[in-house]
Each structure stands twice: as C-alpha cells, then as structure tokens.
C-alpha positions as CSV (number, residue, x, y, z in Angstrom):
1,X,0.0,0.0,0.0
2,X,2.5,2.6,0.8
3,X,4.0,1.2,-2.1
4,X,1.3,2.0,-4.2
5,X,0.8,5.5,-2.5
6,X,4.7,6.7,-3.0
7,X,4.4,5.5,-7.0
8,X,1.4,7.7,-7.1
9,X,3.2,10.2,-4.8
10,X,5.9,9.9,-7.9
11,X,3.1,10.0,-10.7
12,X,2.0,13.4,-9.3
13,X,5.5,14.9,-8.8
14,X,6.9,13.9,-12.6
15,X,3.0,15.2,-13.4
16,X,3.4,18.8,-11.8
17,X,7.3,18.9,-12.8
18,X,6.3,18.6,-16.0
19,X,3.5,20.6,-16.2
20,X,5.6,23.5,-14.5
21,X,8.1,23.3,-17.0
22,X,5.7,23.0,-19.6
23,X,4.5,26.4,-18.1
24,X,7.5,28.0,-17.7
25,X,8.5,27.1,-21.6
26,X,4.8,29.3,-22.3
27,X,5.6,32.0,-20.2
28,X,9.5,32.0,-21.9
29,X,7.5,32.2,-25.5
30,X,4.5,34.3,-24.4
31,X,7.5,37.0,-23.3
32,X,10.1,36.1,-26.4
33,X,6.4,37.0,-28.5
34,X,6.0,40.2,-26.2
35,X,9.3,41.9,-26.5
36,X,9.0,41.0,-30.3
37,X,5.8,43.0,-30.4
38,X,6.9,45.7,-28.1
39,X,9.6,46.5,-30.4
40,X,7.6,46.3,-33.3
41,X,5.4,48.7,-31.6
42,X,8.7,51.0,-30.7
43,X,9.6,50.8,-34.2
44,X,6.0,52.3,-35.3
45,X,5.9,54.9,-32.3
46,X,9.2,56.0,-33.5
47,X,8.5,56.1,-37.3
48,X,5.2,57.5,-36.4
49,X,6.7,60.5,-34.3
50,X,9.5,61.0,-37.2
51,X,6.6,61.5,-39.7
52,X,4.4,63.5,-37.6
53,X,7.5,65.8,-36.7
54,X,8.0,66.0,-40.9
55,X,4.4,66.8,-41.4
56,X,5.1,69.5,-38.2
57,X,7.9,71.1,-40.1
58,X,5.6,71.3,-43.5
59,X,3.0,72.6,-41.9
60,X,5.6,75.3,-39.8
61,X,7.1,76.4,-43.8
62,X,3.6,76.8,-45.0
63,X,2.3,78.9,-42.4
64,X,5.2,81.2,-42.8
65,X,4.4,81.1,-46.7
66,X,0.9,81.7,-46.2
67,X,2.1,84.8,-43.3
68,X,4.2,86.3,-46.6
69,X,1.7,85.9,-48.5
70,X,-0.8,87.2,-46.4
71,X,1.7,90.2,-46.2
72,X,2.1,90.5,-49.6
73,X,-2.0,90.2,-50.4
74,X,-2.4,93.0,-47.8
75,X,0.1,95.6,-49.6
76,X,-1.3,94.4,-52.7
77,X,-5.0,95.4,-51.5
78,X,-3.6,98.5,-50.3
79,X,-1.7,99.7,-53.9
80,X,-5.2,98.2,-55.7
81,X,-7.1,100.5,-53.5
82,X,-4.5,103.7,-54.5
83,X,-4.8,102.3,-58.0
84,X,-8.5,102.4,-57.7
85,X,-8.3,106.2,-56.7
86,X,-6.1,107.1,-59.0
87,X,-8.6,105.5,-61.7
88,X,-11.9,107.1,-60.8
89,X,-11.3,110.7,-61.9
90,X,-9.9,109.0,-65.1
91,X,-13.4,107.1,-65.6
92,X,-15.0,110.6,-66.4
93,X,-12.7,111.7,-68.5
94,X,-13.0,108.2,-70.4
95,X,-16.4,109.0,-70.6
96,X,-16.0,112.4,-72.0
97,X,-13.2,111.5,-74.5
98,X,-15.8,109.0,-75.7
99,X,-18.8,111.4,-76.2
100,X,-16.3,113.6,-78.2
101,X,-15.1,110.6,-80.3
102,X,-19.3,110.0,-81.2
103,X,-19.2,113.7,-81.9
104,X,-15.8,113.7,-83.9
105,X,-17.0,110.4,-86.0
106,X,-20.5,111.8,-86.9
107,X,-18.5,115.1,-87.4
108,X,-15.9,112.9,-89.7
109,X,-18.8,111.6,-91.7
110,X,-20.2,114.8,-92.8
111,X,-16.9,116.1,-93.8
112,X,-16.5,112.7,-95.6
113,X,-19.9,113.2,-97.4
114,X,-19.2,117.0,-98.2
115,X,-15.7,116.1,-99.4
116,X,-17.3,113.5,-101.6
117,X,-20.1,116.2,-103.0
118,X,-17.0,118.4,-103.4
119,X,-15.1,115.8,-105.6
120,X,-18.6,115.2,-107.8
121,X,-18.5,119.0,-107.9
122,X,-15.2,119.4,-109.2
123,X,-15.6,116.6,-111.4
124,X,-18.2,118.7,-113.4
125,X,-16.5,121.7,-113.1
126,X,-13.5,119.8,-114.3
127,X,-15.5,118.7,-117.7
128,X,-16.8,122.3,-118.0
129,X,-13.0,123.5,-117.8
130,X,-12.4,121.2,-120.5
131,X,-15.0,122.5,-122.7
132,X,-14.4,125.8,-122.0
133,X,-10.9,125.3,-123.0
134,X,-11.7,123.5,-126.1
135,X,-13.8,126.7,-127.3
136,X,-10.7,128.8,-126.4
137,X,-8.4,126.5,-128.1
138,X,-10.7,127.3,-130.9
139,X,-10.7,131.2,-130.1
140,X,-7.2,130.9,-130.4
141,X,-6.8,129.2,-133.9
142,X,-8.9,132.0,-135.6
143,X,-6.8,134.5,-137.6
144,X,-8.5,137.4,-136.7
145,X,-9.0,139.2,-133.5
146,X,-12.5,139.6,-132.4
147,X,-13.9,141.8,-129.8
148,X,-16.6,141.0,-127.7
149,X,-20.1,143.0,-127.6
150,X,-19.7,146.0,-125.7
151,X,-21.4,146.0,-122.3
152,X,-22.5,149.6,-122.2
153,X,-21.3,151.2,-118.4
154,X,-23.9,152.1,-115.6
155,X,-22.6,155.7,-115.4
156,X,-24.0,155.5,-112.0
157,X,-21.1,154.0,-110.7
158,X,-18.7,155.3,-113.3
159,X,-16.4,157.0,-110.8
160,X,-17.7,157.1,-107.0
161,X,-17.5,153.4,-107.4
162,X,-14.1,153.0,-108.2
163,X,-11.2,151.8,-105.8
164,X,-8.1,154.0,-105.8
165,X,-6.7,150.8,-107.8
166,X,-9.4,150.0,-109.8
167,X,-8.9,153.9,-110.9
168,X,-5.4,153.6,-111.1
169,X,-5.4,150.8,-113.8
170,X,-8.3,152.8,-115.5
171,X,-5.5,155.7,-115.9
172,X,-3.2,153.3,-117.2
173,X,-5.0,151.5,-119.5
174,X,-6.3,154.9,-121.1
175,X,-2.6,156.4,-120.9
176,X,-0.4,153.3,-121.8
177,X,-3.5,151.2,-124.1
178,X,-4.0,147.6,-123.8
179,X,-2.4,145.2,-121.4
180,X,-3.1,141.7,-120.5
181,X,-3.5,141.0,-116.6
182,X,-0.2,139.5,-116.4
183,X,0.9,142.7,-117.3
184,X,-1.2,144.5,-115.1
185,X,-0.7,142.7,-112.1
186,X,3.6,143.5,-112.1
187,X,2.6,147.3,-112.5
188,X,-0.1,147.3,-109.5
189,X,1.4,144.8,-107.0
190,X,-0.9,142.6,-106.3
191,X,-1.3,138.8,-106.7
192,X,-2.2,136.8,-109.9
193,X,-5.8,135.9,-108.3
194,X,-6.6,139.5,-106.8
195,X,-5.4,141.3,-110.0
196,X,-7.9,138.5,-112.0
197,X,-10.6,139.3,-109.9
198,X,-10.1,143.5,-110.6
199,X,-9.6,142.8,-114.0
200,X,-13.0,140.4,-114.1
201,X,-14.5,143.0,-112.4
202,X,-13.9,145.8,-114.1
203,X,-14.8,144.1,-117.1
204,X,-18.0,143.2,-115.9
205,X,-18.9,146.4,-114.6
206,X,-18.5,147.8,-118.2
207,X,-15.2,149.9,-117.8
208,X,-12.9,147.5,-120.1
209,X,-13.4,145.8,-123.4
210,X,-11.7,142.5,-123.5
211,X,-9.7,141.2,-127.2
212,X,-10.3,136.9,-126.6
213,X,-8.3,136.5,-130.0
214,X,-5.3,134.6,-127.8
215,X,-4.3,133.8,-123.8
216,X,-4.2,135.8,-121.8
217,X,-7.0,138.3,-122.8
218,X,-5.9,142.1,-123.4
219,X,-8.2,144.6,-121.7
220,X,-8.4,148.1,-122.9
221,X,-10.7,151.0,-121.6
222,X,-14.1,151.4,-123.3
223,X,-14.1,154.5,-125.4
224,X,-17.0,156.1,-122.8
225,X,-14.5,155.6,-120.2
226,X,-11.9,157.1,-121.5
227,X,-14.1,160.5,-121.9
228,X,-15.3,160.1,-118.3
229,X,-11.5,159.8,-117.0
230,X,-10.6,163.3,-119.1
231,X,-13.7,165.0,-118.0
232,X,-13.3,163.7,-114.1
233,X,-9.2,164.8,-114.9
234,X,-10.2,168.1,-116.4
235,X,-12.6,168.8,-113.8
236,X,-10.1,168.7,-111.0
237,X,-7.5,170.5,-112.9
C-alpha cells in the first residue's frame, strides 16, 4: 500500500514537474512574442513621431508662406485701393473722350460726305473747264482778232465806285492802251488771283473791253471811259 501511494506520490511529482516546466516554456515564448511585439510597436511609435515631426515642419514652412503671402496680399489690396483712386477721376474723363469721339466720328462723316459732294463737284466743273478750254483753243486758232459785244457802263457807278486801284489801272490802260492781266498785275502789285478778280470786275462792270483772240486776254478801256477819265481829270484841274 504505501508502495502503491509513493508511486502515485511519484506520478504526481513527474505530473506537476512537468507541467511546471511546460508552463515555464509558455511563459518564456509568451515574453520572447511580447518583446518581439513591443519593439515592433517602438519601431512604429518612433517612425510615427519621425513622420508627424516631418508633417510639423511642413505645416511650420507653409504657415510662414501663407504669413508672406498674407503680407504680400495686404500691400497688394492696399496699392489696388491707390490704384482704384487714382482711376476714378480717369473714368469721367474716359467717358468724356468717348462722347467727343461719337461727336468727332458723326462730325468725320459729314466732312466725308461733303468732301465726296465736293469731288462730284469738281468733277463737273473739271468737264466744264475742259469745254471751255476746247472753245478757247478754238478762239485761239482764228486769224483774226474779235472783240466782244460792248457792255455799255452804268454811269452810276462810273467814278464814285471806283477803288483807288481800280482807278489807277483805268489811268493806265487809257494812258499806256491795252495790257493783259499779267501785265497789269507787275505794274499794281498785287497777286495773280486779286489782279484777276479787278480785271473780271472791271470788265464786268462795263469799264474794259476785253480782245479773246489769244491767252491771256488784253483789256483796254471802253471808249466812254476814256471820256469820263478826261472829263473827271479836267474837272479837278
């Protein structure tokens, strides 16, 4: 019996031995597993913090490049606002400028519509040059000198009428006989078209006869004329 009792005794010993160091080899694995995992977990922490201290730094650069640009957006607003200032006189004078442009266009167009009557104008005057030049050409071919009919004068204005100049070619013409106004015009001192207006005139008017045989007409004083001159120059002798 006691036999029996110290095999069993031995049974239970080799049992619990065994299952102690079956225990203990756990608890050996269960920490090799734990240290394995707290490293791993070290290794995270540590990459985590390294990232999170990157992502710290970018987020430290871009607050200072937002801060500049903040600055910058601020000085910006403030030379937009001077530029603003400085613009609105400047609208109403853009608006003025553009009234006058209306004004200068509509202004434009009627020149450009008068210039173009003016043109069709000096077409047909142009043609009746032409013709009129043809009949002098023709004039001028003609072997012998015609006069033209005599415009009788208006004895009304005879004499008061007369310009100092207008007299003073009168004189001449009686004094010196014909002359063409080319002529004239070197012995009065006036300019081509002035002296061809006096001379037109005076024709006109009835003081002058007017020889058309060639270019450039002679004028000579009417015979009437002539009398009136010697009366008027005996009178205030």
């Amino acid at each position: 019996m006691i036999e029996f009792l110290l095999v069993l005794v031995g049974i239970l010993l080799a049992a619990t031995v065994g299952a102690a160091l079956e225990y203990y080899r756990q608890i050996r694995k269960a920490q090799k597993e734990y240290e394995k995992a707290r490293e791993a977990v070290e290794d995270i922490v540590l990459s985590f913090n390294r990232e999170l201290k990157r992502e710290a730094d970018k987020l430290d650069i871009m607050a200072f490049r937002v801060e500049g640009s903040a600055s910058k957006a601020d000085t910006s607003l403030k030379k937009a606002d001077i530029v603003e200032k400085k613009i609105a006189p400047l609208e109403g004078q853009v608006k003025v400028i553009s009234e006058n442009n209306v004004n200068i266009l509509a202004r434009l167009t009627d020149v450009d519509t008068k210039i173009h009557d003016a043109e069709a104008s000096h077409e047909t005057l142009k043609t009746k040059l032409t013709a009129l030049d043809e009949q002098v050409q023709k004039f001028s071919t003609m072997p012998e000198v015609r006069s033209e009919a005599v415009i009788p004068i208006r004895r009304d204005k005879a004499i008061a009428a007369l310009t100092d100049t207008e007299l003073a070619v009168l004189e001449m013409l009686s004094t010196e006989g014909s002359k063409t106004a080319p002529e004239i015009k070197e012995r009065v001192h006036l300019s081509r078209e002035h002296t061809a207006r006096l001379m037109k005139k005076l024709y006109e008017e009835g003081y002058l006869e007017r020889e058309t045989g060639k270019i450039p007409f002679k004028y000579s004083v009417k015979k009437e004329m002539e009398k009136l001159l010697k009366k008027t120059e005996t009178e205030q002798a």
